[in-house]
C-alpha positions in Angstrom: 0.0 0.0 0.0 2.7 2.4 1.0 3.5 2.3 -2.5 0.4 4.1 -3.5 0.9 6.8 -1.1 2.2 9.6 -3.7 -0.5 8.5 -5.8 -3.1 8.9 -3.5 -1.8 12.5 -2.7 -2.3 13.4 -5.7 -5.6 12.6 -6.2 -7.0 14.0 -2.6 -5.5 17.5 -3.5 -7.2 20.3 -3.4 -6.4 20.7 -7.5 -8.3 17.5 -8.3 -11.5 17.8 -9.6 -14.3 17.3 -6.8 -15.4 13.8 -8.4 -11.9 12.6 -8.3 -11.2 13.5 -4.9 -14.9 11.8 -4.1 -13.7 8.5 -5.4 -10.0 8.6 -4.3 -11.6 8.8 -0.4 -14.1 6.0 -1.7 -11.2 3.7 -2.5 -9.5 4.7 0.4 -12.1 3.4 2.2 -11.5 -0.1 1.1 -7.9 -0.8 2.3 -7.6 -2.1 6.3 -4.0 -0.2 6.3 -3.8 2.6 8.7 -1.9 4.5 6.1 -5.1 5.1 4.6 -6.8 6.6 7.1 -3.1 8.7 7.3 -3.5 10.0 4.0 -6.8 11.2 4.5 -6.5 12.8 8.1 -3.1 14.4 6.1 -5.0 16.1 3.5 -8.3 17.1 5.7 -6.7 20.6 5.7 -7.5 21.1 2.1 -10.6 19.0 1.8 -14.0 21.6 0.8 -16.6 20.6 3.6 -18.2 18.1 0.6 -14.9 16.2 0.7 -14.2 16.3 4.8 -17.6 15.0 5.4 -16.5 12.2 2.7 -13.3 11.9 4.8 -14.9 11.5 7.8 -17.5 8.9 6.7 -14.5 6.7 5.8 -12.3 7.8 8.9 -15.5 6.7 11.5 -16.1 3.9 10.0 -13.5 1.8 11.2 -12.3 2.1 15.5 -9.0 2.3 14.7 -9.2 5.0 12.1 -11.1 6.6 14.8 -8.4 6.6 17.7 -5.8 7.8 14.5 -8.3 11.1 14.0 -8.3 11.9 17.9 -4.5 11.5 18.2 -4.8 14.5 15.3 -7.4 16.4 17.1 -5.1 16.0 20.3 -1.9 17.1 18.4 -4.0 20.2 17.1 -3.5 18.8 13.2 -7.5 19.1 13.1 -9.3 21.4 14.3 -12.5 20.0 16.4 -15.0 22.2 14.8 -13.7 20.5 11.6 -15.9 17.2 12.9 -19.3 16.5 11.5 -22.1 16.4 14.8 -23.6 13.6 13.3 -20.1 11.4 12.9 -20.9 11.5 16.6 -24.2 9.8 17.4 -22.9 6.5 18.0 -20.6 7.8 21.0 -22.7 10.3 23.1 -24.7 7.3 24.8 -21.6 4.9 25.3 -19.1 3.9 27.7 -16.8 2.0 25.4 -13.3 3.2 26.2 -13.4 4.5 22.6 -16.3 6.3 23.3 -15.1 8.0 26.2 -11.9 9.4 24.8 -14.1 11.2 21.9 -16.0 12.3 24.5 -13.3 14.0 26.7 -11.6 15.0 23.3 -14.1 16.8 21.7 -15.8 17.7 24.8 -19.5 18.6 25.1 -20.2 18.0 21.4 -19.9 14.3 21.7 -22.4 14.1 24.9 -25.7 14.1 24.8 -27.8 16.8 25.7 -31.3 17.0 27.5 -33.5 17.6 24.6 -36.9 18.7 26.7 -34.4 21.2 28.5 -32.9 22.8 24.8 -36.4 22.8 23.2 -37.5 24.9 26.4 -34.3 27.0 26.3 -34.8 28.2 22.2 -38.5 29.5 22.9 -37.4 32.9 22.7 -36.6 32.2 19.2 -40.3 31.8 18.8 -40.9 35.5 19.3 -37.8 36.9 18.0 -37.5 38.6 14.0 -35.9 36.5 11.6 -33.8 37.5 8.6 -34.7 34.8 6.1 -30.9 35.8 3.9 -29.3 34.9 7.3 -31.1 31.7 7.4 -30.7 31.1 4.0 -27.0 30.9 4.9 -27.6 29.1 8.0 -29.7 25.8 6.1 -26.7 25.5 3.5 -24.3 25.4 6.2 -26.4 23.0 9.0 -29.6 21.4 6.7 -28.7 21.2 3.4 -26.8 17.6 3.5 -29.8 16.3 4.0 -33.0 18.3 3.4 -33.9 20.1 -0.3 -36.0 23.2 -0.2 -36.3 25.2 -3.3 -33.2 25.3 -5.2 -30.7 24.7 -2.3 -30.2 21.1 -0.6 -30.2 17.2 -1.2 -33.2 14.9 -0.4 -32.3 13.0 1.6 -34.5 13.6 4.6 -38.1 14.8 5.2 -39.8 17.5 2.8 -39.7 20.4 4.8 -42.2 22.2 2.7 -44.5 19.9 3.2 -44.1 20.1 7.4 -44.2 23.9 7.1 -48.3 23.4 8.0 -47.0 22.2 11.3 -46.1 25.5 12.5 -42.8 27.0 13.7 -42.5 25.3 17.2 -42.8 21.7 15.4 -40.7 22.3 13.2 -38.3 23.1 16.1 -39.0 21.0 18.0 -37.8 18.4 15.4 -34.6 20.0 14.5 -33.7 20.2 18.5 -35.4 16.8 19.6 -35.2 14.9 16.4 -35.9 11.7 17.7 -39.2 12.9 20.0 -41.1 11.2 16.7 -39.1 9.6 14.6 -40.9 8.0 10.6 -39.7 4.9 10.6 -38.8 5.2 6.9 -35.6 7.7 8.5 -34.6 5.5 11.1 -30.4 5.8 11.2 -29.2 1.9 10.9 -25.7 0.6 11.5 -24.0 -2.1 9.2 -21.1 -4.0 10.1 -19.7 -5.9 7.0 -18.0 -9.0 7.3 -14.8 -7.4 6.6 -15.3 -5.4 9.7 -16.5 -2.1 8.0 -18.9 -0.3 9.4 -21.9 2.0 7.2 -24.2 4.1 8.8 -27.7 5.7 6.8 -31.3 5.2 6.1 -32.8 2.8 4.0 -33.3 4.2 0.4 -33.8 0.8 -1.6 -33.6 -2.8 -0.9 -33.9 -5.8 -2.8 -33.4 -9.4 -2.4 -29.8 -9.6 -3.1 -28.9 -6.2 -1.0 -29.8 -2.7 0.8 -29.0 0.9 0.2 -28.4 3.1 2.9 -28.3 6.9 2.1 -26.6 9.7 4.0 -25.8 13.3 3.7 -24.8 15.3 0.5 -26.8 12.5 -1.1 -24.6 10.0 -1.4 -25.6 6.5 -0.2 -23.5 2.7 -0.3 -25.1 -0.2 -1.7 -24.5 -3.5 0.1 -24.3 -7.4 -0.6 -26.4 -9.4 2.0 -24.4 -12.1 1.4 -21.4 -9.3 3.0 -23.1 -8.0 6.1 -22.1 -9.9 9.2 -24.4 -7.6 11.5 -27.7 -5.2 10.5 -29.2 -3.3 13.6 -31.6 0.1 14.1 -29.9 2.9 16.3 -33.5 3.9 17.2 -32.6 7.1 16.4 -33.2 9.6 13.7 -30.7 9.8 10.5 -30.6 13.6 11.7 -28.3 13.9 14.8 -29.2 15.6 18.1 -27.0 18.5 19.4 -27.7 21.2 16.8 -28.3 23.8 19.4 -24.5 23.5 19.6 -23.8 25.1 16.7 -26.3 27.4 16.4 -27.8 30.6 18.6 -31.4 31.5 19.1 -31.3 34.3 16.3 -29.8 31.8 14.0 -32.6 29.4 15.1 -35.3 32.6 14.4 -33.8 33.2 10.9 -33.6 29.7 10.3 -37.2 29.6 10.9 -38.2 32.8 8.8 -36.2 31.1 5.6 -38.3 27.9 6.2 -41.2 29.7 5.8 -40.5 32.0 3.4 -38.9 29.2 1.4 -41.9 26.8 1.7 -44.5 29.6 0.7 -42.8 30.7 -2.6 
């Protein structure tokens, strides 16, 4: 493998068109060697947010590739903030040795929070003005991996248009307590392949012979049955909890306004 380190370089640079980065990470993803997860945690600096979410995919689905990206974050190589909230669902309600160094590493992102307590904390957002440009900016950057509305997003999750009837305090409550009430048909599930690799997403298609499980930026991996050694439901939503982390009340009030601006046009 070392041998294919320069080549590999190459193709994860930031000069390389986005598709070819896209599928250097993809092959990446199928080599054991912890060189592999090296090269990618070496060019994360230059990754667009597209490609680092890519990276991190690959990097969290393998333990070890995990402990390799904390010794990173520890040594200040990446930045914490870099790390997607919902690479983290599988570690803020376990005790796993693993689990508790992300924890203590990236602190109170990877813990879970008290949903009933944040929904009650963001009522003021409820009464304060929006700026629907501001939440424009603020769906692209939190929402749009997985939700389409108008000309900006993927759809992968719910049709938020459609649950604009439900009024603004559903609709937060579901982006702060995502898994109050949960549609089956967005249930988060976890296969483990026979290999050892682990896939995390919502089932999009499935047929006799395999499954498709779809994640953010709508991209999705198509498995074998025959390959999968273990298939189980998190329970939880596909959306991850702990958005109040990253976001204010007034971003949470423009967020809204763009929602329903957005869903009336």
């Amino acid at each position: 493998f070392y041998d294919l380190d320069e080549v590999f370089e190459k193709l994860l640079s930031a000069e390389q068109p986005a598709q070819v980065q896209a599928a250097a990470i993809d092959t990446l993803a199928s080599f054991d060697a912890p060189a592999a997860a090296s090269l990618l945690i070496g060019q994360w600096r230059s990754f667009t947010p597209a490609a680092s979410r890519r990276a991190g995919d690959v990097l969290f689905s393998r333990d070890a590739w995990v402990a390799l990206l904390l010794d990173s974050l520890e040594a200040e190589k990446i930045a914490a903030s870099d790390i997607q909230t919902e690479h983290l669902f599988r570690f803020t309600d376990s005790d796993t040795p693993l689990a508790l160094r992300v924890q203590r590493v990236l602190g109170d992102r990877a813990k879970a929070s008290p949903r009933a307590d944040v929904v009650r904390d963001y009522q003021a957002a409820l009464e304060m003005q929006g700026n629907a440009e501001r939440g424009r900016a603020a769906f692209t950057k939190h929402c749009a991996a997985c939700h389409k509305l108008g000309d900006v997003g993927h759809a992968v999750g719910p049709n938020l248009a459609a649950m604009q009837n439900r009024g603004a305090a559903a609709i937060m409550v579901n982006v702060l307590d995502p898994n109050r009430e949960v549609n089956p048909r967005y249930l988060n599930y976890i296969a483990v392949t026979k290999s050892g690799r682990k896939y995390s997403g919502m089932f999009s298609a499935e047929t006799a012979g395999g499954i498709t499980l779809a994640r953010g930026e709508g991209a999705s991996d198509t498995l074998l049955r025959i390959d999968i050694d273990e298939l189980t439901s998190t329970g939880k939503s596909l959306m991850p909890e702990g958005l109040e982390k990253e976001i204010d009340r007034q971003t949470m009030a423009d967020l809204l306004a763009f929602l329903r601006e957005a869903a009336s046009d």
